[in-house]
N, C-alpha and C positions, 0 to 999 in steps of 0.2 A: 794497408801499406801501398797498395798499389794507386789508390786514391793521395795521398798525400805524394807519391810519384807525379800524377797527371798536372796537380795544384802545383808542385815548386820549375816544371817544363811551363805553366802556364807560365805564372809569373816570369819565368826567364826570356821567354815569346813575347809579353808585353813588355819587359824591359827593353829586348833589342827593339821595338818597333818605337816605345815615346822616345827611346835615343834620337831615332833618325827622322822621327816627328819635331821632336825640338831643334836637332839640324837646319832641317828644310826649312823650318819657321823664323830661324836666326837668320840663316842664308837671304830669304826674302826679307827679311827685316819686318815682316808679319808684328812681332813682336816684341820690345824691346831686352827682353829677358825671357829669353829661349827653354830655362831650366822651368819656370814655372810651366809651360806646359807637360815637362817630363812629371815632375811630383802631380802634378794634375790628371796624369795619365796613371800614375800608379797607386793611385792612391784609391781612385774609382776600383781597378783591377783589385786592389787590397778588400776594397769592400766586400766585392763582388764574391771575393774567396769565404771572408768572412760570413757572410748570409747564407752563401751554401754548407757553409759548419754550422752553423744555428738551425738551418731548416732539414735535417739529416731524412726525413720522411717526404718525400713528393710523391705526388700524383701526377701521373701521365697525361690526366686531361687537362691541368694547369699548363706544362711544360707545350705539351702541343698547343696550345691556344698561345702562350705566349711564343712563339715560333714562328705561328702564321701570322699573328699580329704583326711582328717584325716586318714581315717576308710582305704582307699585304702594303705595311705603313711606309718600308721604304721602296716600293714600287708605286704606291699612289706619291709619295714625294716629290721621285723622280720626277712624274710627270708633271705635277703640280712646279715645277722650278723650270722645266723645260717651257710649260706654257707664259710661266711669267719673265724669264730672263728677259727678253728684250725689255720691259718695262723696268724690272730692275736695274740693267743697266745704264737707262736711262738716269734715276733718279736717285740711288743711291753707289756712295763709294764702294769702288771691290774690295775693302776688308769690310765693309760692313754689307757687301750681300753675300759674303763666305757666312758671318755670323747669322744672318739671317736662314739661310739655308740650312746652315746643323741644326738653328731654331723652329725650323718647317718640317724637318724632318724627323724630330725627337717628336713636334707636338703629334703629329699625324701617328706615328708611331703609338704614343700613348693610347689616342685614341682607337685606333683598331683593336691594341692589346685590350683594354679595358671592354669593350665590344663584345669579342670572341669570351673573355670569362665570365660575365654578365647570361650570355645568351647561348653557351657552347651546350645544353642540352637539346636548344631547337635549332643549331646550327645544321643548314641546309647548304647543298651544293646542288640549284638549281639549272636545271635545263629546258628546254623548249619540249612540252609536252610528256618529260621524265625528269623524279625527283631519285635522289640517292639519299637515303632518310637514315638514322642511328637505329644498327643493329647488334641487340645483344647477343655475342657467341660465348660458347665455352658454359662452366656450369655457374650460375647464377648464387649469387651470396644470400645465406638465410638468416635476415632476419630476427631475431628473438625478442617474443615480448615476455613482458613482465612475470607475468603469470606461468608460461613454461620454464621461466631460471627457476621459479621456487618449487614447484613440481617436480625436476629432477630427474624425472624420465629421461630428456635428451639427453644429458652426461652418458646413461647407459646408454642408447641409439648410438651416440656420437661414435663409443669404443667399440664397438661394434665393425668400424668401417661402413656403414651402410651409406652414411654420406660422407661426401668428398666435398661437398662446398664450402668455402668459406660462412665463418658464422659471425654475423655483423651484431654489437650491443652498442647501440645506440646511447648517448653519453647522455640524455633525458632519462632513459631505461635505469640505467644505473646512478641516477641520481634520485631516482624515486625507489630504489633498493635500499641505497643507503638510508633515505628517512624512513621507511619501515622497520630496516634497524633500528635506529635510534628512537622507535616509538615508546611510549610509556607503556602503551598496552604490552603483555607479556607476551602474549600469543604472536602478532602482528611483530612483534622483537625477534621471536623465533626464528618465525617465517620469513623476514628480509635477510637473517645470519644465513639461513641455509639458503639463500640465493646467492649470497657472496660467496660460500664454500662451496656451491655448484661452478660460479664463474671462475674461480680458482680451480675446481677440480679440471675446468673442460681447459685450462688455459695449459694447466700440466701434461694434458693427454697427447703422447704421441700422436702424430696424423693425423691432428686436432687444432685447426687456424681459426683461432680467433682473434678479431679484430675491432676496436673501441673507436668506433664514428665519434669523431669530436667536428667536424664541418659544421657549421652553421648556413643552412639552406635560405635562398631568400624566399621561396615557398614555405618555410617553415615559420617567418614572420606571423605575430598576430593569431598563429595556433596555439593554443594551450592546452587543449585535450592528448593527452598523450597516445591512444588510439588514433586517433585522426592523423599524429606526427608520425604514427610510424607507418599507417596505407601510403602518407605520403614522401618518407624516407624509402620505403620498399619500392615505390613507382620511380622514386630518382634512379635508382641502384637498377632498375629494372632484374629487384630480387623475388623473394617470395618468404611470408610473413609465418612465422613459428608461436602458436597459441594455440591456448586451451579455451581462450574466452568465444563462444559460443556467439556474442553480439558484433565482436570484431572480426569476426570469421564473415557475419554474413555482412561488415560496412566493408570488408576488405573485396570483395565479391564484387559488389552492388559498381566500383570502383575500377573494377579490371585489374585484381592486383591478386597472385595468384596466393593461396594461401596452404597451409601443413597444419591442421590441427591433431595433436599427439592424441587427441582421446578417439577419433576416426581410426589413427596410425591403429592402437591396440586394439581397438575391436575388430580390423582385419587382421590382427594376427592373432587372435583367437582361435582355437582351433573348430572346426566345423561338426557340430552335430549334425547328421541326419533323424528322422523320424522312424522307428523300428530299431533305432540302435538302445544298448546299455547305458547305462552309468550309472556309479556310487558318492553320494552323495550327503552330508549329517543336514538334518533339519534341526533347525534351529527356532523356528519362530510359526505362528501360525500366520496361514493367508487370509485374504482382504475376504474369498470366498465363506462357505464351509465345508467344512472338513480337511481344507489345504495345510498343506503343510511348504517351508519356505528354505531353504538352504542356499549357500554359496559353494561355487567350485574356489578351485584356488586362484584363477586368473579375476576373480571376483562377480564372475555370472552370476545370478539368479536361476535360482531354479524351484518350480511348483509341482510340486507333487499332488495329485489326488488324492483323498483320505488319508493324506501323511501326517496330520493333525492327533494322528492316535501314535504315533511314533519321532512325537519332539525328543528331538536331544540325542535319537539311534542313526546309526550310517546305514542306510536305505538302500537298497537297487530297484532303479526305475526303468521303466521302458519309455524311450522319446517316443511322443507325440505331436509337436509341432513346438517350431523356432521362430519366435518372434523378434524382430530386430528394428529397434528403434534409437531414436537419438540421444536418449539418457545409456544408452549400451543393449545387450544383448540377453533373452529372458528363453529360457527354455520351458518347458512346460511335458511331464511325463507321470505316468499313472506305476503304480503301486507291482512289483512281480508277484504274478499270483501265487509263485511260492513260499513268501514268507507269508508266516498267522499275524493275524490283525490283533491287534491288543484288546478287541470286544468280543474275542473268542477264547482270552484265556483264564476266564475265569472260570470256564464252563469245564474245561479238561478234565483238574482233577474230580468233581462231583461224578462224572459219569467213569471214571477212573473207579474210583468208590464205591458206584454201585454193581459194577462188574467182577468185583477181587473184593468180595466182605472180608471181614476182619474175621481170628478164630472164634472170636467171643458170640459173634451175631452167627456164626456157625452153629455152635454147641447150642445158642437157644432157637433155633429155627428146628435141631433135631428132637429138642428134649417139646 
């Protein structure tokens, strides 16, 4: 409401000003028909409203760039008319260097504007011996590649509140979602569905901004690796890159671009074993050793037991002996409590059971 206020004061501000434009244009006799500069004036103004209904979405660094443009093009005009006026005087009529001047001025105009949005990433404001160079404040937009939509993880992180950033999806991102949907293969069908129903889930989530890059970068010309578009969308944004992919972690890197890989995220939030402590644990499988035995916690650890190979398939209590932590995740390693019997001692119990407690019959004949 308050917007369609500002538009109908506008328009009513340019209406009084082409009035008294096409006035003073009559009055000098500038032109023979004074009303056409009024329609001339409102009709530009009309546009003007118009294009700002159609473009309901700007960016700050358009609007600034075309700003200074202005403010640079009609101060370099300026001057540029002040140095030529005598010579225009000279050799053209004064209705034709009035026309020439709004024509000096528009074009310088263009040009500066067109300048600043071409180059407002390495727009500099240079000084003698000190530069004032583009700094990003505030929290930095994250991001998302491919492979963290379908993994799902962030949805949960995101609700959490743990991050406050904006979360950037990249309109190549989701256009490479979408054709894994549409794949033939089943599986690969699956997995692009449940990336749409992740980006849907995170776009519902309270205290959850996300936001669909649709820009076309002139850096992104002539890229078609989708990795390589997004180190280099994230360096635009001066954001930081959200994956699982293990090769793009380290192109993102190599690049200076900083990066969030979720499978790092969970393995520090793991919780910490030390060496000498407990845990219970079902073995499942035998290890790569002998005699090992292989289990999983619930956060998906690995865990090797010593001689747990006699007790596949039982829930175990080990004593930690050491934590190994590596880049596939996190592997514990603990040896057997000496209080449970080993399954190569139980066959022997009852025999010696047996011979201790005869029966009455080997009684009566050991008497008789």
């Amino acid at each position: 409401m308050l917007l369609i206020i500002i538009r109908a004061i506008f328009m009513l501000v340019v209406a009084g000003l082409a009035a008294q434009t096409a006035r003073v244009v009559g009055a000098n006799q500038l032109i023979t028909n004074p009303w056409l500069v009024f329609i001339g004036i409102m009709v530009a103004a009309a546009a003007l409203v118009v294009g700002d209904i159609l473009t309901p979405r700007k960016k700050i660094q358009t609007i600034s760039g075309v700003y200074f443009g202005v403010l640079v093009g009609v101060f370099l005009s300026y001057l540029v008319r002040e140095a030529l006026q005598p010579t225009l005087e000279l050799f053209l009529h004064e209705k034709v260097h009035i026309w020439f001047s709004s024509f000096l001025t528009l074009f310088i105009c263009y040009i500066c504007i067109s300048v600043l949005l071409q180059t407002k990433d390495d727009f500099r404001f240079i000084i003698p011996y000190m530069e004032f160079s583009k700094e990003i404040k505030g929290a930095k937009p994250l991001v998302l590649d491919t492979s963290v939509v379908i993994d799902g993880r962030i949805a949960d992180v995101a609700e959490t509140r743990v991050l406050d950033q904006p979360m950037v999806v990249p309109r190549f991102v989701l256009q490479e979602l979408q054709s894994i949907a549409d794949s033939s293969d089943k599986l690969r069908r699956n997995r692009g569905r449940r990336g749409l129903d992740i980006l849907n889930r995170l776009q519902k989530s309270p205290g959850v901004e996300v936001r669909i890059h649709d820009a076309e970068l002139p850096e992104l010309v002539g890229i078609r690796e989708v990795d390589q578009r997004l180190v280099v969308l994230a360096k635009h944004l001066g954001g930081k890159v959200v994956t699982n992919d293990y090769n793009l972690n380290k192109i993102a890197r190599l690049q200076g671009v900083e990066v969030i890989n979720l499978n790092d995220l969970a393995n520090a939030m793991k919780p910490i074993v030390l060496p000498g402590e407990f845990l219970t644990v079902k073995l499942l499988k035998r290890g790569e050793e002998p005699g090992q035995g292989v289990g999983y916690l619930d956060d998906g650890t690995m865990v090797v037991a010593e001689q747990g190979a006699y007790h596949l398939g039982e829930t175990v209590r080990l004593t930690v002996t050491s934590v190994l932590q590596t880049s596939a995740g996190r592997m514990i390693f603990g040896r057997m409590d000496q209080a449970q019997p080993s399954k190569a001692n139980v066959g022997t119990g009852p025999a010696t059971h047996h011979q201790d407690n005869p029966s009455p019959t080997q009684s009566r004949q050991h008497h008789a």
